[in-house]
N, C-alpha and C positions, 0 to 999 in steps of 0.2 A: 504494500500500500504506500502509494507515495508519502512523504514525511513521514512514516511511519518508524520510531525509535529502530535499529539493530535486533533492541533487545526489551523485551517489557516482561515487568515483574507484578506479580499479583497482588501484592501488599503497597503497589504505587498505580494499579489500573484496576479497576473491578472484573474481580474474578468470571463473572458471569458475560462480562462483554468477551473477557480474553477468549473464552469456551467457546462461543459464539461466533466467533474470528477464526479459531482454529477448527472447526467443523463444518465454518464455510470455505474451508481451503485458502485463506488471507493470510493465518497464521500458521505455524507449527511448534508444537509443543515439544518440548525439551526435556522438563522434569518438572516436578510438580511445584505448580505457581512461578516458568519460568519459559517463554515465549520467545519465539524470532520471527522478525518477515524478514527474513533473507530465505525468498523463497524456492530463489535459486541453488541453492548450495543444499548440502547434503546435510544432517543434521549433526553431521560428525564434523566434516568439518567448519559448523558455526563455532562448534565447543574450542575447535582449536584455535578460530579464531579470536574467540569470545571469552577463553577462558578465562584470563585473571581478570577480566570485568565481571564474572560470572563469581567466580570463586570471592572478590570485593564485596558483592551484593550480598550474598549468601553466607561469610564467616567475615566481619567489618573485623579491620586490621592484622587477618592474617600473615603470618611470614611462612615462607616458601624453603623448606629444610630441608634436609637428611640427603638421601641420594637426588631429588628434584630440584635442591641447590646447586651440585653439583654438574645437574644437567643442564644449568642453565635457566631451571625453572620452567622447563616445558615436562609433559604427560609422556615420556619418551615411552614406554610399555603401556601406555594406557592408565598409569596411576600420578598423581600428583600426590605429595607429602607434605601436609603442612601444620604447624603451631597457631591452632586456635580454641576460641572459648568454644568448641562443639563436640562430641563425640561419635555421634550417626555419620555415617558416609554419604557422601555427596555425591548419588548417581547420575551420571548423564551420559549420552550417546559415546559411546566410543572412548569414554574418559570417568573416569572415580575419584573423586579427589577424597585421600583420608585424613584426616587429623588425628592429633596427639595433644596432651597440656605440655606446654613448657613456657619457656621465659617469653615476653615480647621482644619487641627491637632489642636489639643489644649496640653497641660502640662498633661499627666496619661491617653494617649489615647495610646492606642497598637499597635506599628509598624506591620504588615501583609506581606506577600510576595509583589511583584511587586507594590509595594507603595503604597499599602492599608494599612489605619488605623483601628481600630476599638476605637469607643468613650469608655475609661475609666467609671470606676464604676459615679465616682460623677457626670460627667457629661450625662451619663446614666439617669441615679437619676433626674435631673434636666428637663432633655428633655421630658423623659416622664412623668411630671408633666405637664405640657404646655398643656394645650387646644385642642382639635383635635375632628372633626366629625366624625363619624364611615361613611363607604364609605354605597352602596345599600346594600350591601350583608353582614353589619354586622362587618366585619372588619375595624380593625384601625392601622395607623401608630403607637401608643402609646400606652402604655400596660392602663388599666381600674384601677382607684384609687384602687380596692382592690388588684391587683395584685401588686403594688409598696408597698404597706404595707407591704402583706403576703413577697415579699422581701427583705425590711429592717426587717421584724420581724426574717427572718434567717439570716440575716447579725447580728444582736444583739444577736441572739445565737451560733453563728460559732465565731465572734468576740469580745463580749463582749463594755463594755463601752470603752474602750481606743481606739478599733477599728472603733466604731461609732462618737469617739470625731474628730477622726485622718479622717477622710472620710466625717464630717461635715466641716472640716476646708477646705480641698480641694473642695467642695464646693462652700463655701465662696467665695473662691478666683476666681472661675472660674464663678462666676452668670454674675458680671459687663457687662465682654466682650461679654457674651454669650447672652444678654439682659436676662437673666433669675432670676431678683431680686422678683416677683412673685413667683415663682417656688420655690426659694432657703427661702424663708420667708412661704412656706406651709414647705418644706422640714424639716425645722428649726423645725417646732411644731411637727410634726411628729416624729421626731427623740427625742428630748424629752418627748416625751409619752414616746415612746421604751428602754427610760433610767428613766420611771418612775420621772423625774426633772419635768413635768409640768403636770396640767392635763389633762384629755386622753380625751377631747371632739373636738366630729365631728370625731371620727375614726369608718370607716367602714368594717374593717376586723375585725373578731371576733379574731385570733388568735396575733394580735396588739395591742387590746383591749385587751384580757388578761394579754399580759406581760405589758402593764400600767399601769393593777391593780394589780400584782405584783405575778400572777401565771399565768405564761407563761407556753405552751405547744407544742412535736413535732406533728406539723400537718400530717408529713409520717405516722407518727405510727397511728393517730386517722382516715384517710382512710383507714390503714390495718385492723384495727378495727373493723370500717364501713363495710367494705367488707365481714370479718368474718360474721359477725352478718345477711347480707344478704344470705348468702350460708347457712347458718345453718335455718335463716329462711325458704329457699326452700327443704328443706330436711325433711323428715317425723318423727315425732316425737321418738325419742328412748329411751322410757321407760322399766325401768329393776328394779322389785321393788326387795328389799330385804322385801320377807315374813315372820311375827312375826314365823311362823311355822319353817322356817330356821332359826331363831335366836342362837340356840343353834351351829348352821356350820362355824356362824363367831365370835367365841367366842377370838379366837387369831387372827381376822383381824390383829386391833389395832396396834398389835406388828409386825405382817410383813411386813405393811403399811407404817410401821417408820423404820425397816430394810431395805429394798428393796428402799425407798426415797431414805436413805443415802449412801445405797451400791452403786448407779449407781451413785453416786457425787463423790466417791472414797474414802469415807469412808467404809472401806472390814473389816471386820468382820467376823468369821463363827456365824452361827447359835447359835451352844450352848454358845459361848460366847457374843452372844449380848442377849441372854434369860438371862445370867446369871447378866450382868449388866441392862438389865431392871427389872427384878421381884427377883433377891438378891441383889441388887445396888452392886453389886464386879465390880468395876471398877479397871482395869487393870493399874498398875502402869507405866508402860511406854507409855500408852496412853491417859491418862484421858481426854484431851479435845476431842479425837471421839468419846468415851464416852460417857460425856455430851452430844455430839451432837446427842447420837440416843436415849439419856434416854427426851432429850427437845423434841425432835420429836415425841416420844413417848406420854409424858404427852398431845400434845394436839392431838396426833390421836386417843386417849383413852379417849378423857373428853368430859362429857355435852357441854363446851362450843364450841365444833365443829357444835353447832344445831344452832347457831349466824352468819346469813349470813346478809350482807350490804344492807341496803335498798337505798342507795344513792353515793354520792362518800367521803363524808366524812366521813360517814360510813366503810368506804372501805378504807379508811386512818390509821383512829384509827383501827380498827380490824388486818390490815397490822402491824402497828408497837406495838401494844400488842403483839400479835402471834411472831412475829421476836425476841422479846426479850424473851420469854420462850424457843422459837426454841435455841437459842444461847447464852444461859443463861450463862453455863460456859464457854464463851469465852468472857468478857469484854472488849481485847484487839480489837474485830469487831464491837464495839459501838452495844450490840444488841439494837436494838427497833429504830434504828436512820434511817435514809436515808442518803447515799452514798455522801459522800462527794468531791468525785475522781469520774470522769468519770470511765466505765468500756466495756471490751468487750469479746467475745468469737471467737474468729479467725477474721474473715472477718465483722464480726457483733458488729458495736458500737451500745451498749444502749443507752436509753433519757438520756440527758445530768442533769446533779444534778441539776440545778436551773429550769426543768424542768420536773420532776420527776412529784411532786404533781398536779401540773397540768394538764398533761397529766394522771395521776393516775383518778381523779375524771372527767375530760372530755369524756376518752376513756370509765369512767362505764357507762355512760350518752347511749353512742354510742350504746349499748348493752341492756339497761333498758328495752328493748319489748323486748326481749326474754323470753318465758313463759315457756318453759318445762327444766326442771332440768339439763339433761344432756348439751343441749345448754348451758344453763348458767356456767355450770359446765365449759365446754372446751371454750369457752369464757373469764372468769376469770382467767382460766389458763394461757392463750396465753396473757390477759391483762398483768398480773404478769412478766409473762416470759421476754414478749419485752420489760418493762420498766424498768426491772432488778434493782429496789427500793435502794437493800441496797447493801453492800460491798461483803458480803458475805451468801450464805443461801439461793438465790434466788427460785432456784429451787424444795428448798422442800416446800418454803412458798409455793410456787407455787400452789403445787400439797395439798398441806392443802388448800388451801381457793375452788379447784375443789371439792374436795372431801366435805366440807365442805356441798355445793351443794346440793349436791347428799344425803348425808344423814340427811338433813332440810327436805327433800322432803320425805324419806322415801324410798330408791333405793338404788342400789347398785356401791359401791365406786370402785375407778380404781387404784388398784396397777400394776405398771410399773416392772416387775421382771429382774434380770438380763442381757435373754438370750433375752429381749426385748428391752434395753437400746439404742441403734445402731438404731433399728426402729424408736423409740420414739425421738429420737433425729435427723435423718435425717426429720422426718414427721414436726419436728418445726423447722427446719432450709427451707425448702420447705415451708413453709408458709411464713416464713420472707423475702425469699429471690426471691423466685418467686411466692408466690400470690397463691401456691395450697394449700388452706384450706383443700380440701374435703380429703386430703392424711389425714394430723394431725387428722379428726374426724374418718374418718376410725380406723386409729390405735388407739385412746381412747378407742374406740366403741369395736374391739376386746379384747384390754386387760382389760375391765370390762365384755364384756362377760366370759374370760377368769378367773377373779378375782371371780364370781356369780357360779361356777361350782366347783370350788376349796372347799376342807371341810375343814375347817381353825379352826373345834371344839377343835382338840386336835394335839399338835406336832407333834404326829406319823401321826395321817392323813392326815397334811396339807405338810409333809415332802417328803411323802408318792406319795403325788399329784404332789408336787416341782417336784420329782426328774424323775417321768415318761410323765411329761411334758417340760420336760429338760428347765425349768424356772433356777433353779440355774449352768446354763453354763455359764461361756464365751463369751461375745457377740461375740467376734472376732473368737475366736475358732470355735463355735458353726456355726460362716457363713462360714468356711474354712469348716470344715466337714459336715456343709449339715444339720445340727441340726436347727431345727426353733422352735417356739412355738408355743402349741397344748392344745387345750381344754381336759378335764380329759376326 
């Protein structure tokens, strides 16, 4: 009905019009004595939309606790949890809101619209520590001891130790009144684990328990991981061997491998001048540190030691910061061989955090260690590398050295990423990061080593030859405006 309130309540409209409204189809009833003309919408979700105006109406000054603090204050299961003068449950379509007695507002709780509160971090923290029975069905008022860990353990990584001191102390202060000096004395030992100050027993989050033994890791990335590694294990194995009989056709991989890394990083080069600095070291005077950077790429896309693949994660540590330092050899001023001491990011995309690096480094190979066929592993390490973005600078071609690396342990053939593919290769790993499609990123490995195995890389001329009628050295950009893609020889 036009002008018609959202929402009307019976104790503010006469009951007998509202009935009369809703029976003529105007209105739709809710729960009892509580009305919408949002006639459009489902009645589920007006509740969501209409909740904490609903829930205002219905329990005046409630605060929004226990795990529905936590969540933000939304019905994430269908229940809402909150501190007020009522005891009866508050049914409505698709949402319950229950209540409990406790304190009102307290000091760090969050003012809401129509005089809703929501309970503050600490005494968040505190509440759901408190004791609680899971109802028949599994659910609880209070989130489950690992999940208040896994909590504070990203509260300790978003905020550091001053942030954890500053939020223990608020705490403190709030246990007395709240009777939660139980709570606030688990709280206590907990939170020093997560500042590594006491030691870490009786914690049952692993990722908790990590940063108390003083390699802490991001848990996002180690489910992206996770995920990876199950997609790739549903996929049918893609094997592409490089045959001793072709040995002679990738005679100049090596050197386009370490080209083609550092051209799509934006280290541009032509051709004859980065042959002429890798195989007559003439390095170019007003360049010398891009240089460096394609003669280090070089040395290990070209060495025995690329036959050195990680059998574990420390394995995978040292092999990282060896590689990193030849990679960046003449750049001293990028700490080579170091881990990143600066957070870093790529547009919209922040990396694991420095004090989280190695641990996430060796957790996430963990994630991955049943993977058995070469290319899996190969595009697995990649994406490891990729998302945890190690050191300051260089990421991407270590990157693509430790895939490669893989691949030719195994005896198959390695995956150069060429110019007019760079755009692909780089949407297909932000698509996995960003929404979870792995099978896009394997797809596109999978072409540009098929692409790489077909290629005759024996002699300049032939492999130039290939380059140039597979419009691999275009433009990425150009190359999508004009219609140019990349094409097996």
């Amino acid at each position: 009905m036009p002008g018609t309130p959202p929402l009307l309540f019976a104790n503010e409209v006469d009951r007998r019009v509202l009935a009369r409204s809703a029976q003529r189809g105007r209105l739709v009833r809710l729960a009892a004595g509580i009305y919408s003309s949002e006639l459009h919408l489902e009645p589920e979700q007006v509740v969501r939309r209409r909740l904490w105006e609903i829930v205002a109406h219905e329990m005046p000054g409630a605060v929004i606790a226990d795990r529905s603090a936590r969540e933000g204050g939304t019905a994430r299961d269908g229940r809402l949890y909150v501190i007020a003068g009522r005891n009866r449950p508050l049914r409505l379509p698709g949402t319950t809101v229950l209540a409990r007695q406790g304190l009102g507002p307290q000091p760090g709780d969050m003012v809401l619209p129509d005089g809703l509160h929501l309970t503050g971090e600490a005494r968040t923290l505190l509440d759901n520590l408190a004791p609680t029975r899971p109802t028949s069905d599994g659910t609880s008022r209070t989130l489950t001891r690992v999940e208040v860990e896994q909590w504070l353990d990203s509260l300790a990584a978003a905020r550091g130790q001053d942030g954890l001191h500053r939020l223990r102390d608020q705490a403190r202060e709030l246990a007395p009144a709240l009777g939660r000096d139980r709570e606030f004395a688990l709280l206590d030992r907990l939170m020093s684990a997560a500042l590594s100050t006491r030691p870490a027993g009786g914690i049952v989050s692993p990722a908790l328990r990590a940063r108390a033994a003083g390699r802490p890791y991001d848990p996002a990335r180690l489910a992206s991981f996770s995920r990876l590694a199950r997609v790739i294990e549903d996929q049918a194995p893609d094997i592409l061997p490089a045959l001793p009989s072709d040995e002679s056709r990738r005679q100049l991989l090596p050197f386009y491998e370490a080209y083609f890394s550092n051209f799509i990083e934006g280290t541009e080069f032509t051709l004859d001048e980065a042959a002429a600095i890798v195989f007559d070291r003439a390095v170019p005077d007003q360049r010398p540190q891009d240089a460096h950077d394609v003669l280090g790429t070089y040395r290990l896309t070209s060495s025995l030691e690329l036959h050195r693949t990680p059998a574990d994660g420390d394995e995978l540590v040292e092999l990282l910061r060896s590689r990193h330092a030849v990679l960046l050899g003449g750049r001293p001023e990028l700490t080579p061989g170091q881990f990143k001491k600066r957070a870093n990011r790529s547009g919209s995309t922040e990396f694991v955090a420095p004090p989280e690096v190695e641990g996430t480094l060796r957790e996430g190979f963990a994630r991955g260690s049943g993977l058995t066929s070469a290319f899996a592993r190969a595009v697995f390490l990649m994406f490891l590398v990729s998302e945890v973005h190690p050191f300051a600078d260089g990421n991407g071609r270590i990157a693509r050295v430790m895939m490669n690396a893989e691949l030719v342990r195994a005896g198959e053939v390695r995956i150069v990423v060429p110019t007019v593919y760079r755009l692909n290769y780089l949407s297909a790993l932000k698509a996995a990061t960003q929404t979870g499609n792995d099978a896009a990123l394997i797809a596109t490995l999978s072409f540009a080593r098929r692409w790489t195995g077909r290629v005759d890389w024996s002699s300049r001329r032939s492999a130039d030859r290939d380059l140039l009628r597979t419009h691999a050295l275009r433009d990425a950009r150009e190359a999508e405006d004009g219609g140019f893609r990349l094409v097996l020889p």
